[in-house]
VOBA-1610 file (N, C-alpha, C; in pm, whole numbers, padded with zeros to 5 digits, always signed):
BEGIN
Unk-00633-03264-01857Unk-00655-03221-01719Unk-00772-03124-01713Unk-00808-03121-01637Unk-00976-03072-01606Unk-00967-02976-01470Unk-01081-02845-01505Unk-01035-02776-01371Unk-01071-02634-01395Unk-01095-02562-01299Unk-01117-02427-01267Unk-01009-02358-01313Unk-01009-02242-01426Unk-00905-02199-01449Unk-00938-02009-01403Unk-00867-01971-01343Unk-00845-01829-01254Unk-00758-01769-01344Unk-00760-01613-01355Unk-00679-01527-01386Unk-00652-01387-01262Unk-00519-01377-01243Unk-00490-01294-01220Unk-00529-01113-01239Unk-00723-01139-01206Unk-00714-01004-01316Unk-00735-00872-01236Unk-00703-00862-01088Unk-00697-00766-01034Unk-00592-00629-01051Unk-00538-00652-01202Unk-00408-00603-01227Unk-00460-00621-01378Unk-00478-00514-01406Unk-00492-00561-01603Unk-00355-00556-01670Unk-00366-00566-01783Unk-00228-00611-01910Unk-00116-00492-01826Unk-00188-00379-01806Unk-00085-00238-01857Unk-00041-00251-01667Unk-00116-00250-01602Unk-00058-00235-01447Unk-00012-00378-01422Unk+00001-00462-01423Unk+00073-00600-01445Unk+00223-00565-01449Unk+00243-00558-01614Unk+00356-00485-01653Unk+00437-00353-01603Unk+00341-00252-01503Unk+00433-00138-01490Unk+00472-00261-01306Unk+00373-00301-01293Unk+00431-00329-01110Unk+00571-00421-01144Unk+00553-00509-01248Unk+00648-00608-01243Unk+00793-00508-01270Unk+00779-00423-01362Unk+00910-00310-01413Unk+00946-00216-01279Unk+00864-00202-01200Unk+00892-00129-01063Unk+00916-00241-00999Unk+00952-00309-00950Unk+00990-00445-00889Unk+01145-00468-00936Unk+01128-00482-01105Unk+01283-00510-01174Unk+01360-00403-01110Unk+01350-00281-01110Unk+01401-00171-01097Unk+01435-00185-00929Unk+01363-00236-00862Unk+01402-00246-00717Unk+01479-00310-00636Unk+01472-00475-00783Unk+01581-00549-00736Unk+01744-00524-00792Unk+01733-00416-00886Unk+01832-00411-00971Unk+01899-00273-00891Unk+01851-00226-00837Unk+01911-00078-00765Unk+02027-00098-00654Unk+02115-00029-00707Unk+02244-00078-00599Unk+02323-00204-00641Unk+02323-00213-00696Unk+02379-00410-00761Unk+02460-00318-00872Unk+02638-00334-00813Unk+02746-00299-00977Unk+02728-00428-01061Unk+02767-00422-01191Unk+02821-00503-01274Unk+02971-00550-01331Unk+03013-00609-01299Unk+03148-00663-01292Unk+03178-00629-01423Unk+03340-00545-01423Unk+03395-00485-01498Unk+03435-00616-01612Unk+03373-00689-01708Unk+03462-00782-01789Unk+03489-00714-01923Unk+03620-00711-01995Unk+03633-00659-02053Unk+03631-00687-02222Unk+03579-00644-02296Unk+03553-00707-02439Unk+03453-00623-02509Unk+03392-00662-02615Unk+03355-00540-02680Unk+03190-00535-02620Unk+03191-00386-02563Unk+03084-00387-02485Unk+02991-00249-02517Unk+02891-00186-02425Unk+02878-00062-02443Unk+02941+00060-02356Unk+03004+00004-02255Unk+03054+00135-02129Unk+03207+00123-02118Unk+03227+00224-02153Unk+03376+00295-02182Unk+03488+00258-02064Unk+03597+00107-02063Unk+03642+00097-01918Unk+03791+00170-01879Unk+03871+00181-01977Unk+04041+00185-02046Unk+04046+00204-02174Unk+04190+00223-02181Unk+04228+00238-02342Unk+04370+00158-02301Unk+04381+00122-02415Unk+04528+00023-02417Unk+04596+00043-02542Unk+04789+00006-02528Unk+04781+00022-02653Unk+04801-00064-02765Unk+04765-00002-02873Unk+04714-00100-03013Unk+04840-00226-03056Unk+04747-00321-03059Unk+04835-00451-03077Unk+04813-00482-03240Unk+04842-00548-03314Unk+04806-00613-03463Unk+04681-00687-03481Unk+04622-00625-03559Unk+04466-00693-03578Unk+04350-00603-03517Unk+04390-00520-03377Unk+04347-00434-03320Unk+04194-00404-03423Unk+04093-00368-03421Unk+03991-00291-03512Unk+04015-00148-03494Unk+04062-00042-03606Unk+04124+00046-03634Unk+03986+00143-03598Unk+03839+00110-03612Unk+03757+00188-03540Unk+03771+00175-03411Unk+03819+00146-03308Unk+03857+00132-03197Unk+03943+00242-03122Unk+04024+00272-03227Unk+04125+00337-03162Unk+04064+00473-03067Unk+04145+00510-02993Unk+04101+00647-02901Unk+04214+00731-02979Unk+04135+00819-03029Unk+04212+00949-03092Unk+04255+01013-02998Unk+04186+01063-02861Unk+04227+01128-02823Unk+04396+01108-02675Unk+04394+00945-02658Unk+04470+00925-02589Unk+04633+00931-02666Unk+04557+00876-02783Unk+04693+00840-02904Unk+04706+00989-02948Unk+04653+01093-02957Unk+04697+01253-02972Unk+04773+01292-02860Unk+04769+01227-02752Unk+04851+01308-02632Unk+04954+01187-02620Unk+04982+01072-02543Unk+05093+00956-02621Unk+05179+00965-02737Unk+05106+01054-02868Unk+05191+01005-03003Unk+05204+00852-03024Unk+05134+00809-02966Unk+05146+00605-02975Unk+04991+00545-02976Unk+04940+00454-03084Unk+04803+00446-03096Unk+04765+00373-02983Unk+04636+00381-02910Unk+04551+00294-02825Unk+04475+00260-02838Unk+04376+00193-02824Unk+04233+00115-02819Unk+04163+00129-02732Unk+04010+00162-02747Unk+03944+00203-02649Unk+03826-00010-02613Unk+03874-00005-02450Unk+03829-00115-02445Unk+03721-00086-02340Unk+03581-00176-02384Unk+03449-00120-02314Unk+03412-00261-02215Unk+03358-00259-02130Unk+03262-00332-02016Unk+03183-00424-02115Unk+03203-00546-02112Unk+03144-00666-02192Unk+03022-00713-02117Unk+02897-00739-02179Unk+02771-00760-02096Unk+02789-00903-02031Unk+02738-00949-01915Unk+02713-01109-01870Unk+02645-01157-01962Unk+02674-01283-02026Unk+02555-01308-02130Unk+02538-01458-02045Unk+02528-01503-01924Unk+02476-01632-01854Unk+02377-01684-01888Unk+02312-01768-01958Unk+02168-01766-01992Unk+02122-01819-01853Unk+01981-01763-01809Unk+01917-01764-01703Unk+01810-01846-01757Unk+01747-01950-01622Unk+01644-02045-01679Unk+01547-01951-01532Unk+01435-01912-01570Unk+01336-01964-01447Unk+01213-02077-01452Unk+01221-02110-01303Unk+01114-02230-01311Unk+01020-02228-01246Unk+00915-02171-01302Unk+00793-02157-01215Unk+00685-02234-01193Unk+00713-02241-01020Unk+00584-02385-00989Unk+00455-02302-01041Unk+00351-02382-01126Unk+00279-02348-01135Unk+00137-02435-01072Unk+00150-02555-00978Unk+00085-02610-00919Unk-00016-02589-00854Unk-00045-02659-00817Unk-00246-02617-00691Unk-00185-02593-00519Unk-00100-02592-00514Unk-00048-02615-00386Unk+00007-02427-00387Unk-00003-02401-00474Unk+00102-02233-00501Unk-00050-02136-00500Unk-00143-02203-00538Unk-00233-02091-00613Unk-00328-02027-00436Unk-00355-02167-00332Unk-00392-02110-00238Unk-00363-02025-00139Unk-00449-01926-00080Unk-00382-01809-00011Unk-00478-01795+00084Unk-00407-01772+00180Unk-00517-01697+00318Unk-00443-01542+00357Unk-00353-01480+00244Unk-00378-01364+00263Unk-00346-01315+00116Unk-00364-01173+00116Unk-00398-01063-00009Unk-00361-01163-00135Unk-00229-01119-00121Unk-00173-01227-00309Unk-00123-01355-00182Unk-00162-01467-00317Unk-00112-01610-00304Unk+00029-01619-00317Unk+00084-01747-00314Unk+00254-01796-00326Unk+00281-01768-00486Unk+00164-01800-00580Unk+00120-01811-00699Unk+00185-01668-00770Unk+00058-01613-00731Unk+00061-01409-00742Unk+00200-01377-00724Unk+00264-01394-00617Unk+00433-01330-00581Unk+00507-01412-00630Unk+00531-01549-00667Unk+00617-01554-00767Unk+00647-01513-00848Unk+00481-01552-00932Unk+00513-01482-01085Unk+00575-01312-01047Unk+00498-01253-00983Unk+00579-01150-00987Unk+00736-01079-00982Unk+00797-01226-00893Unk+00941-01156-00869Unk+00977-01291-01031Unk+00949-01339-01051Unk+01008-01401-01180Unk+00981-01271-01288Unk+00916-01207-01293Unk+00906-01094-01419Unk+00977-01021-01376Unk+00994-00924-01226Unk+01122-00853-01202Unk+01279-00911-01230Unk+01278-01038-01222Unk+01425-01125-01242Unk+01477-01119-01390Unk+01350-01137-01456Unk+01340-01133-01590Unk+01425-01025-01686Unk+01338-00909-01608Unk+01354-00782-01661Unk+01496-00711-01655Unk+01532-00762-01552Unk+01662-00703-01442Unk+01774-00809-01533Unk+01710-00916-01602Unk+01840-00985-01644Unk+01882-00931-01766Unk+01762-00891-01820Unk+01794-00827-01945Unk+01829-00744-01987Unk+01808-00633-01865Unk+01900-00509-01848Unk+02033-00571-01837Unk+02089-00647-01796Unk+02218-00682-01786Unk+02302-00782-01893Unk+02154-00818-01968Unk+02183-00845-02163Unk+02207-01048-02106Unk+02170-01072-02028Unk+02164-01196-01990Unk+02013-01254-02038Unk+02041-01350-02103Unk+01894-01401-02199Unk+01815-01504-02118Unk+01706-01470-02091Unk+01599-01553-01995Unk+01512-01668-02063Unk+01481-01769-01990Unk+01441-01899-02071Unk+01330-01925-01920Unk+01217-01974-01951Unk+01091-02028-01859Unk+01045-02159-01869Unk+01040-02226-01747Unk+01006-02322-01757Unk+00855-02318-01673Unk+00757-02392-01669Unk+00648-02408-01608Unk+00662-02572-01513Unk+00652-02585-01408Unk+00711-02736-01340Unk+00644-02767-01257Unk+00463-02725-01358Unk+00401-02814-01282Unk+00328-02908-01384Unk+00227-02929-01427Unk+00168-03009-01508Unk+00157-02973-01710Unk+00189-02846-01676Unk+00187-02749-01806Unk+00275-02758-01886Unk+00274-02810-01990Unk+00376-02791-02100Unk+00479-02672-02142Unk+00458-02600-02076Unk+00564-02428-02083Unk+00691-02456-02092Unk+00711-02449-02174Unk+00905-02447-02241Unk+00931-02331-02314Unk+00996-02210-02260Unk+01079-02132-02353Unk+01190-02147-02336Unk+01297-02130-02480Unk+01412-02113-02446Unk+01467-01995-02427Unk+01611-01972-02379Unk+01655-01807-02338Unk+01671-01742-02454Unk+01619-01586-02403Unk+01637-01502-02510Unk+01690-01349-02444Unk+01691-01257-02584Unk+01716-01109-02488Unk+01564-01061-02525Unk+01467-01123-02574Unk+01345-01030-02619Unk+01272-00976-02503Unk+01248-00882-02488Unk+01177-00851-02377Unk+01020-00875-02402Unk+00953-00877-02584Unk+00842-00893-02571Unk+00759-01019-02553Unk+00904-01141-02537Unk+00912-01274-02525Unk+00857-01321-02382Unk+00914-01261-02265Unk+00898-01248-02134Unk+00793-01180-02122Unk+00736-01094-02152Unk+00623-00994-02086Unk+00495-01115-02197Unk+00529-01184-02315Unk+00424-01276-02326Unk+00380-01348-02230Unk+00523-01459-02166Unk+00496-01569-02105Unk+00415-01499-01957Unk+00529-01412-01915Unk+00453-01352-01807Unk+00283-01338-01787Unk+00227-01279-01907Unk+00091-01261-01932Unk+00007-01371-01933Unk+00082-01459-01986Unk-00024-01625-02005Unk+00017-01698-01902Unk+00111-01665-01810Unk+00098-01737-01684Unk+00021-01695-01589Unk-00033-01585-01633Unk-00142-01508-01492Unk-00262-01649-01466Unk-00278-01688-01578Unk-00386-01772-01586Unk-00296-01905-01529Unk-00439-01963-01405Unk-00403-02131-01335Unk-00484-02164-01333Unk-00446-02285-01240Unk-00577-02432-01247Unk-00528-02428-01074Unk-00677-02502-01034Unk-00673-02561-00876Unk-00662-02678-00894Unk-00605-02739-01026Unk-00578-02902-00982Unk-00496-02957-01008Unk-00379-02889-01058Unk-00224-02899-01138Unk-00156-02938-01031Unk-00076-03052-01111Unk-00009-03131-00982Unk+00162-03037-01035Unk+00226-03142-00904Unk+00320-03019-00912Unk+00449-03173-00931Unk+00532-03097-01099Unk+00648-03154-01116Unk+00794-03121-01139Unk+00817-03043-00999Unk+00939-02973-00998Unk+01062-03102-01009Unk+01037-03198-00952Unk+01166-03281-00957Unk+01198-03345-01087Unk+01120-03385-01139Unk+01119-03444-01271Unk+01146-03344-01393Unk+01096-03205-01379Unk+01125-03062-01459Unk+01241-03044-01428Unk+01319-03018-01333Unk+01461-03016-01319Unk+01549-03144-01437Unk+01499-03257-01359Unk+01607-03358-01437Unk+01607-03363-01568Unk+01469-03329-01626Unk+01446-03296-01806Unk+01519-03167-01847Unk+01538-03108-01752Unk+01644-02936-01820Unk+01746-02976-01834Unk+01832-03095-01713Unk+01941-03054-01679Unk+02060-03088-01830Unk+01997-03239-01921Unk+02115-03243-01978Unk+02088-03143-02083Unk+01985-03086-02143Unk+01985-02965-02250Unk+02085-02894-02179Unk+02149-02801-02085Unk+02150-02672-02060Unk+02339-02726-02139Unk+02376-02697-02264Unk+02488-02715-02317Unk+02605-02617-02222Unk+02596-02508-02221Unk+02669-02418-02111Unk+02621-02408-02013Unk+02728-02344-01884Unk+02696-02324-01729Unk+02597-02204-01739Unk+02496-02215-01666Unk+02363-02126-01677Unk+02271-02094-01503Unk+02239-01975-01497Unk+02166-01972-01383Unk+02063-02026-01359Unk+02007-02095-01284Unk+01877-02190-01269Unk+01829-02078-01146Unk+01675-02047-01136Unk+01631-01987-01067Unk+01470-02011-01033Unk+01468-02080-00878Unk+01346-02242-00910Unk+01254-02126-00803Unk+01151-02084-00869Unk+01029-02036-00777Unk+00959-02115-00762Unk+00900-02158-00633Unk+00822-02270-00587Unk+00823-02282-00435Unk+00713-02361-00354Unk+00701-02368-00228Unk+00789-02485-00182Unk+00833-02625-00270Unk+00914-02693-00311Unk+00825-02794-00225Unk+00693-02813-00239Unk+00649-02965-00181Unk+00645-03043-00264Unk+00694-03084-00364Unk+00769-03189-00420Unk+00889-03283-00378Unk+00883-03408-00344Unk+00985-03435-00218Unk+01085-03488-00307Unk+01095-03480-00467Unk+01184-03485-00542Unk+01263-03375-00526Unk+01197-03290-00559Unk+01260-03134-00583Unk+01399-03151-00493Unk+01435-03155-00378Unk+01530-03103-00364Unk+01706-03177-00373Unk+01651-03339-00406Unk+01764-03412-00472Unk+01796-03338-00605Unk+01688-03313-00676Unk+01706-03295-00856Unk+01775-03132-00845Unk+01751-03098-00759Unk+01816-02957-00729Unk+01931-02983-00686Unk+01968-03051-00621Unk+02160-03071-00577Unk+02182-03098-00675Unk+02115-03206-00739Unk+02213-03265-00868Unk+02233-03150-00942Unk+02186-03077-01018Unk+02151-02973-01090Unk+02234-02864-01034Unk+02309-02862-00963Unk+02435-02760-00844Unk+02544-02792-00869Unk+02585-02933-00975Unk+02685-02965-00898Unk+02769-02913-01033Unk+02669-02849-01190Unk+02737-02816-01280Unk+02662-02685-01292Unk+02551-02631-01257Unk+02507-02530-01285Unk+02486-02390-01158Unk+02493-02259-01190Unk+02446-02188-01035Unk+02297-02162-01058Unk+02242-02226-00888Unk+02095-02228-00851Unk+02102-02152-00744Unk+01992-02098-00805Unk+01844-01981-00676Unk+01762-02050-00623Unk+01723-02138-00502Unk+01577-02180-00505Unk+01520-02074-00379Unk+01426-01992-00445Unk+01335-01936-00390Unk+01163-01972-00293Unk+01169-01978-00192Unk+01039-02098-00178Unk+01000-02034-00099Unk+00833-02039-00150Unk+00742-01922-00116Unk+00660-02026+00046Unk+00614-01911+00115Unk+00526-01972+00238Unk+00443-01890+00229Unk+00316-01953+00262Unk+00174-01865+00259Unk+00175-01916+00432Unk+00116-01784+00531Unk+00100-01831+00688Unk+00033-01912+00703Unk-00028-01919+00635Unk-00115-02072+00698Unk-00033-02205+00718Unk+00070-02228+00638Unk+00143-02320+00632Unk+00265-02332+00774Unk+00261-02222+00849Unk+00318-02204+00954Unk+00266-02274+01060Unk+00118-02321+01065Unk+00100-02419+01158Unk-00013-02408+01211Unk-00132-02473+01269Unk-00248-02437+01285Unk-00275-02426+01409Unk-00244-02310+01504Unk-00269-02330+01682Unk-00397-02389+01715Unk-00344-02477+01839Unk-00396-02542+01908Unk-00500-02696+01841Unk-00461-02709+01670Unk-00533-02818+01609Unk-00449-02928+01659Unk-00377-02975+01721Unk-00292-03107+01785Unk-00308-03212+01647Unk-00276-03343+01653Unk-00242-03437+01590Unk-00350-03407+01461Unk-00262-03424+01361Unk-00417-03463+01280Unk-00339-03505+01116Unk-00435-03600+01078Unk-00381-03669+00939Unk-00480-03551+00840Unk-00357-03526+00779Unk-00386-03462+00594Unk-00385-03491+00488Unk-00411-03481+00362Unk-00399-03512+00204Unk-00369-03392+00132Unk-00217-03375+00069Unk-00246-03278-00002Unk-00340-03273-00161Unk-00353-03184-00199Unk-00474-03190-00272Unk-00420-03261-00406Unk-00219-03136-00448Unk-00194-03195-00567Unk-00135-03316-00616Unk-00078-03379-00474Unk-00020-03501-00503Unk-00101-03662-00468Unk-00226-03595-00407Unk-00282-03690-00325Unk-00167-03759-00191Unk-00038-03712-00173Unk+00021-03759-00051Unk-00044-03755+00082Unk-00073-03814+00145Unk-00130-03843+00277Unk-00034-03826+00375Unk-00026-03708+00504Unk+00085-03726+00643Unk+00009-03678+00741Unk+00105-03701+00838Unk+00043-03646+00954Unk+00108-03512+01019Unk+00052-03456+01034Unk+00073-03337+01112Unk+00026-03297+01244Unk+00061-03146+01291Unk+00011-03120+01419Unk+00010-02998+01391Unk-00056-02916+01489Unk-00076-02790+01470Unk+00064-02655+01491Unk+00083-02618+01460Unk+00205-02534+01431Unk+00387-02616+01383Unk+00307-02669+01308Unk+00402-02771+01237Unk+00433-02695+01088Unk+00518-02736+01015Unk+00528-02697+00894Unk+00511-02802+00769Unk+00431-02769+00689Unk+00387-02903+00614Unk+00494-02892+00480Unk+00531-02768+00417Unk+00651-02765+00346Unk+00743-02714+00421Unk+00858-02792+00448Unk+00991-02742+00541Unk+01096-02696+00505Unk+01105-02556+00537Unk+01177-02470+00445Unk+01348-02461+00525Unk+01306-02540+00704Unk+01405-02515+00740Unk+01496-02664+00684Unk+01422-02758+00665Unk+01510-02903+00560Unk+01581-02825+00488Unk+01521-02700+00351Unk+01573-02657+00273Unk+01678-02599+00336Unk+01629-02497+00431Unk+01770-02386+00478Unk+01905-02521+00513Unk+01892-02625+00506Unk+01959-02708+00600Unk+02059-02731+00469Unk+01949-02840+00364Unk+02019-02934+00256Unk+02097-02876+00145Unk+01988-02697+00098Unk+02048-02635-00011Unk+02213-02595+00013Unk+02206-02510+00108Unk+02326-02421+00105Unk+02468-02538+00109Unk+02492-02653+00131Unk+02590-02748+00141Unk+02595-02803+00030Unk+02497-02767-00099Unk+02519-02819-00201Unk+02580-02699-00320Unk+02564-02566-00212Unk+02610-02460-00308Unk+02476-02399-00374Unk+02403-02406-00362Unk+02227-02346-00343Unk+02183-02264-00283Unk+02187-02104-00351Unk+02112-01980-00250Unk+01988-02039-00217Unk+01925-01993-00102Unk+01808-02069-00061Unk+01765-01948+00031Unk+01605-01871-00050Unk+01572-01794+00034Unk+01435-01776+00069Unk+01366-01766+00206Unk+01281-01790+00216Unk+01182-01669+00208Unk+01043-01684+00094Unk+00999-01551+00066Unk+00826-01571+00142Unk+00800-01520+00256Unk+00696-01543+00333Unk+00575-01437+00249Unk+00477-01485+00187Unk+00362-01404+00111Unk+00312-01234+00207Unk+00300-01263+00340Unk+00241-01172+00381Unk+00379-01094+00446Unk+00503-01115+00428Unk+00621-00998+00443Unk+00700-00960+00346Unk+00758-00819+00371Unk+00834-00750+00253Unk+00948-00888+00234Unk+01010-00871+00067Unk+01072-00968+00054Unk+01188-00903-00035Unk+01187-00764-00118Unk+01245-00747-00180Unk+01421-00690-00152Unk+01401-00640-00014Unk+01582-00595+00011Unk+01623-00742+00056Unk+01551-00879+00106Unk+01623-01003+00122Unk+01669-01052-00006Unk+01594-01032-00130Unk+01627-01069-00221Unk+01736-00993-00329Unk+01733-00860-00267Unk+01857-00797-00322Unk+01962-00817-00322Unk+01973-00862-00186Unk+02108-00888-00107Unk+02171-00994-00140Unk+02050-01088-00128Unk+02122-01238-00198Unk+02162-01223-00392Unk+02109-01116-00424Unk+02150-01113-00549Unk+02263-01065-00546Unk+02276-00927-00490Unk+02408-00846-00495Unk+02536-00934-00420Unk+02505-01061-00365Unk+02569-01107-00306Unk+02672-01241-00408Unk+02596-01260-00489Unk+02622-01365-00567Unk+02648-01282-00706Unk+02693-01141-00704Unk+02711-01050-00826Unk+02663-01059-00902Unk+02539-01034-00910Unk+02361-01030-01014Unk+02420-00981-01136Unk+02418-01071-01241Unk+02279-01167-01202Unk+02363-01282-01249Unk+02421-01377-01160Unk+02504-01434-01202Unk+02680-01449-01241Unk+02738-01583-01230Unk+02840-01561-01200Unk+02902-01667-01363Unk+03025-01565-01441Unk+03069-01638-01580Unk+03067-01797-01542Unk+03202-01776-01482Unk+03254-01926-01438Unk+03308-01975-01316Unk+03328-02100-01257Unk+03394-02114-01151Unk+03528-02164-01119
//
């Protein structure tokens, strides 16, 4: 593939990394973590000692006032492995204001990242557009702040293969795992391969709008091509050429958070909410 390749470099290595960690920190503020109990790091109860018990365990000080031994039992981390999937297409990279669909993804995918790992949940990246990008999940943080870095860099001519990237994850993912699909979703696969992909796994699809895509006043009828698929339609002027309200319609009946992140408005307390809502970052089982 052939093509103009752009970097993100209005943001070098070191401010990249602190905005994306102020971001994690923003989506992660206010969000408890569900008390599960097993061997963890945060102190929840003490109980008392059964056979087999681990004798470093015990609480001296409950079993000094009882006279009867107990066990000190701690807050067990979520370990969900989290996939994100970032469109990295030609359709994401254009912008008619400050940062592109492109720019704010990647960005809230490195806050998601970060925020999962604070919560010891291991992150895995996919790239779903023309790019070969496969990581699998990990807890490394210097794993994520790589991929993060080499995704700053795109192309204006990367076609976009979110539907087909879905159906290639879905039979790997051996356990139930969070899927978390950044993309504008004009792929008219995308949002079958995404139900399917619901009906054993929990999905985020996040789908970015740049205003321009809101509709062009007063341009009336007019035939288009998009650039990355070569698809040909017709439109009109204040029409929507990716339809986010299809999405608001098809996701949520399949069990699909579905939230819409507009480039030129704040996005981060919508996205809190839907996290804290679905007990971030992720849910064990159903």
């Amino acid at each position: 593939m052939q093509g103009f390749v752009e970097d993100l470099a209005h943001l070098d290595a070191r401010q990249f990394t602190v905005a994306v960690r102020k971001l994690a920190d923003g989506l992660a503020y206010g969000i408890d973590r569900s008390p599960f109990l097993g061997s963890g790091v945060e102190y929840v109860q003490s109980r008392p000692y059964q056979d087999g018990d681990n004798v470093r365990s015990i609480d001296w000080r409950v079993t000094a006032r009882t006279g009867k031994y107990h066990i000190k039992e701690y807050e067990a981390p979520k370990c969900l492995p989290s996939w994100l999937l970032i469109d990295t297409s030609a359709s994401m990279t254009i912008s008619s204001t400050k940062r592109s669909k492109y720019e704010t993804a990647l960005f809230v995918a490195g806050g998601l990242a970060l925020a999962c790992l604070d919560r010891v949940s291991p992150v895995g990246v996919v790239a779903v557009g023309e790019r070969g990008l496969r990581i699998q999940p990990s807890l490394s943080r210097a794993k994520v702040m790589q991929w993060l870095l080499q995704l700053r860099s795109f192309r204006y001519d990367e076609g976009t293969r979110l539907g087909a990237r879905v159906a290639e994850l879905a039979p790997s993912l051996a356990s139930r795992s969070l899927v978390v699909v950044l993309s504008d979703l004009h792929d008219e696969d995308a949002l079958t391969a995404l139900k399917r992909l619901a009906a054993r796994h929990d999905v985020i699809a996040l789908q970015f709008v740049d205003p321009a895509e809101s509709g062009l006043s007063g341009a009336g009828f007019f035939r288009a091509r998009e650039a990355e698929t070569g698809r040909e339609f017709v439109t009109r002027g204040k029409s929507q050429w990716s339809d986010p309200e299809r999405a608001a319609r098809e996701l949520p009946r399949a069990g699909i958070d579905h939230l819409v992140i507009h480039t030129d408005r704040p996005y981060v307390h919508a996205l809190r909410n839907l996290l804290r809502g679905r007990g971030f970052i992720g849910k064990g089982t159903r």
